[in-house]
C-alpha positions as CSV (number, residue, x, y, z in Angstrom):
1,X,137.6,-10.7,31.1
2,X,136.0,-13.7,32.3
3,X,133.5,-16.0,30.5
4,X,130.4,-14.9,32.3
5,X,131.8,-11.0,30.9
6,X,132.4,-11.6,27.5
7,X,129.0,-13.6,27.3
8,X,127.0,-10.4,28.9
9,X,128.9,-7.8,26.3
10,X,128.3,-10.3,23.8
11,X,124.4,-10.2,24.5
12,X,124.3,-6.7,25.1
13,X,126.3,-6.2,21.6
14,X,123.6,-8.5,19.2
15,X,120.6,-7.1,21.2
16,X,121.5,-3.8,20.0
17,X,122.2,-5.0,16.6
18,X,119.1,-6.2,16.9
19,X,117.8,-3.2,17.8
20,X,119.3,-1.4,15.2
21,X,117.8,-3.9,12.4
22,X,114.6,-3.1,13.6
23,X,114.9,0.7,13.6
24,X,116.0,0.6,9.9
25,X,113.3,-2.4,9.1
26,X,111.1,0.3,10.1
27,X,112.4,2.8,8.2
28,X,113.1,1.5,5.2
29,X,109.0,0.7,5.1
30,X,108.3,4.2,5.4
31,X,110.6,4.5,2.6
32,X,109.1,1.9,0.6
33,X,105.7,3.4,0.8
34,X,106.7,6.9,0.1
35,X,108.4,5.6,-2.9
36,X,105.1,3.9,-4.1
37,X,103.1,7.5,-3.6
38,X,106.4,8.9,-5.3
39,X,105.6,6.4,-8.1
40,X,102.2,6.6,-8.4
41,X,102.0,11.0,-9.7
42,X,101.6,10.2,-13.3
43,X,104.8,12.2,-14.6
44,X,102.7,15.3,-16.3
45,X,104.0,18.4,-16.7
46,X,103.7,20.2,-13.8
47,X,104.8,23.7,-14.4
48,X,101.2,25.0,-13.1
49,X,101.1,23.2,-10.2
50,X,103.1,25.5,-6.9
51,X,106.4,23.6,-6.1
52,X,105.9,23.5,-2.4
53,X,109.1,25.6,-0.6
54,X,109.7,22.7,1.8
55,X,111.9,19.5,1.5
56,X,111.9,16.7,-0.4
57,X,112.3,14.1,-3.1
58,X,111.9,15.0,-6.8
59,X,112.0,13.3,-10.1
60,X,112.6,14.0,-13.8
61,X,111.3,12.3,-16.7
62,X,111.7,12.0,-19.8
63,X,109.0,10.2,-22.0
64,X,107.7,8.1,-18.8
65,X,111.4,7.0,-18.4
66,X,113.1,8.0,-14.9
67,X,116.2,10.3,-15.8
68,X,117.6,11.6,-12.5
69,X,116.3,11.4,-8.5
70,X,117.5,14.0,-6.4
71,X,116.3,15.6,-3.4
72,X,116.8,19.1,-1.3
73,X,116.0,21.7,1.2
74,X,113.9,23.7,-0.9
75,X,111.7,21.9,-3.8
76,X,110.6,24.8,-5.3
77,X,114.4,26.5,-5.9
78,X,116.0,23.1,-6.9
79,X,113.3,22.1,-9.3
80,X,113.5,25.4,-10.3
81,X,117.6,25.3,-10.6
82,X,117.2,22.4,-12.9
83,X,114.3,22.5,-15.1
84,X,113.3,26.3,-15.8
85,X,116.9,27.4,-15.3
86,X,118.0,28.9,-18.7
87,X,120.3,31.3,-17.3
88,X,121.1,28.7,-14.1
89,X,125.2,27.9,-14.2
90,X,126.8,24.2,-14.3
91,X,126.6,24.6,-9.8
92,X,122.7,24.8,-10.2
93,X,121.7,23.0,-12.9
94,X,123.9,19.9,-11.8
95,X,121.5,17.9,-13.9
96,X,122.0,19.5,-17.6
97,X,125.9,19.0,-16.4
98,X,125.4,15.3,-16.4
99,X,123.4,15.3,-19.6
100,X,126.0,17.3,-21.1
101,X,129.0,15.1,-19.9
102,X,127.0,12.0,-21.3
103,X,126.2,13.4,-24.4
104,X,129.9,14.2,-25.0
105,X,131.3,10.9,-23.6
106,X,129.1,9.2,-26.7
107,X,130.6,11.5,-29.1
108,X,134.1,10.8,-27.4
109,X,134.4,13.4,-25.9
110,X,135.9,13.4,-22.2
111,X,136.1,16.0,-20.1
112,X,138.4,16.1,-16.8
113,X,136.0,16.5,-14.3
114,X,136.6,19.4,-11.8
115,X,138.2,17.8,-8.5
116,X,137.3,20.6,-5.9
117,X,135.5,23.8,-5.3
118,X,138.4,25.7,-5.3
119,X,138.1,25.3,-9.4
120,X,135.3,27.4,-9.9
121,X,132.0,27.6,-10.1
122,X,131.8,27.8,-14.2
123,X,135.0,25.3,-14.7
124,X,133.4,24.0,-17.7
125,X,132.4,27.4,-19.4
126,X,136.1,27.6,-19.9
127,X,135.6,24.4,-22.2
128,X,133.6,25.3,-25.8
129,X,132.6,22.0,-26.5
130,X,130.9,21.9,-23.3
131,X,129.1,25.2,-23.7
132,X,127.0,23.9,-26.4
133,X,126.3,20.7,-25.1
134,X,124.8,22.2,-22.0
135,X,123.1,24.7,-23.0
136,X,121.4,22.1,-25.1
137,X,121.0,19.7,-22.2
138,X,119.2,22.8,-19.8
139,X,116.7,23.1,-22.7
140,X,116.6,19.3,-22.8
141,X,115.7,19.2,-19.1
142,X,113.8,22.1,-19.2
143,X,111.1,19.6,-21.5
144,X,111.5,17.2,-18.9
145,X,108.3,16.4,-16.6
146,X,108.9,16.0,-13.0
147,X,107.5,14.3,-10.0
148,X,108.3,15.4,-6.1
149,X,107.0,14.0,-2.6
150,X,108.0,16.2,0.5
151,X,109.8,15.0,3.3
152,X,111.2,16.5,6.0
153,X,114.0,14.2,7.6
154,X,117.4,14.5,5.9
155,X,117.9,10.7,6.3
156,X,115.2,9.7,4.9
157,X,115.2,11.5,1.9
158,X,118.5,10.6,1.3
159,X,117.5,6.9,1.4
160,X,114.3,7.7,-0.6
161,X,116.5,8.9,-3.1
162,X,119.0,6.0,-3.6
163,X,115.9,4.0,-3.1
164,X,114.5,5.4,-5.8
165,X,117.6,6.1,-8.6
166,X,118.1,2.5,-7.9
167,X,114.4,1.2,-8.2
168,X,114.0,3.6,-11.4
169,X,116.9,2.4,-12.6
170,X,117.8,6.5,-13.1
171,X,120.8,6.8,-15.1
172,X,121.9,9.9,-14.6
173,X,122.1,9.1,-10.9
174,X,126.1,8.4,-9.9
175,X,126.3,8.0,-6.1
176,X,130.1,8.2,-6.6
177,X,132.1,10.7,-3.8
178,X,133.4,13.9,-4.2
């Protein structure tokens, strides 16, 4: 590759960096202000207002405090998985799990965590000491208030939602991998 090559990739490469900055700039403005409509719903509990059926970001609190961010297809079933779930299992109510897991860990209590799917469903129900501590946690998040904005792109809620566990300061949020 001659000189005059390598200097036309290399323009062609940083413009569409370039581009690509912008594009997310842009983005992560949307973001921003959705957060600050996110923010502004004064967390009240609202079990009589209709859960809209669409996607979105959502919320919990717990005595003004951010607990957990998450987000989903369906509002009204995921909200509903976590915070009215008293029968929901440690798949749906992914919340009360981390709740439970915590409240353990400061009794010392540790818990291998399950690895893959293929474990089960209710892998912790096998565990007694675990059984208590979430059915506690499900009727601690059940007195939880909660917050939820809709949005319909997949990317961008998943950025609102890091956006906002981090902002919040959440800290039941882990953004570790599977």
């Amino acid at each position: 590759m001659g000189y005059t090559s390598f200097f036309v990739v290399r323009q062609c490469v940083l413009s569409t960096i370039g581009d690509m900055k912008s594009l997310f700039d842009e983005r992560l403005k949307r973001i921003k202000t959705q957060f600050r409509k996110l923010e502004a719903q004064a967390p009240g509990h609202n079990r009589d207002q209709k859960i809209p059926k669409t996607q979105g970001v959502y919320v919990f609190y717990e005595k003004s405090k951010a607990m957990y961010v998450g987000r989903s297809r369906n509002l009204a079933r995921r909200i509903g998985c976590h915070h009215w779930g008293e029968k929901s299992s440690s798949v749906q109510s992914s919340f009360a799990v981390l709740v439970a897991q915590k409240e353990l860990e400061n009794k010392g209590i540790k818990l291998e965590k399950y690895k893959h799917k293929k474990d089960s469903p209710d892998y912790y129900k096998k565990r007694p000491c675990f059984v208590e501590a979430f059915d506690k946690a499900k009727k601690r998040v059940a007195k939880m208030t909660v917050c939820w904005i809709e949005q319909e792109y997949p990317t961008d809620q998943a950025l609102l939602e890091i956006y906002a566990a981090v902002v919040l300061n959440a800290p039941y949020n882990n953004f570790d991998t599977h």
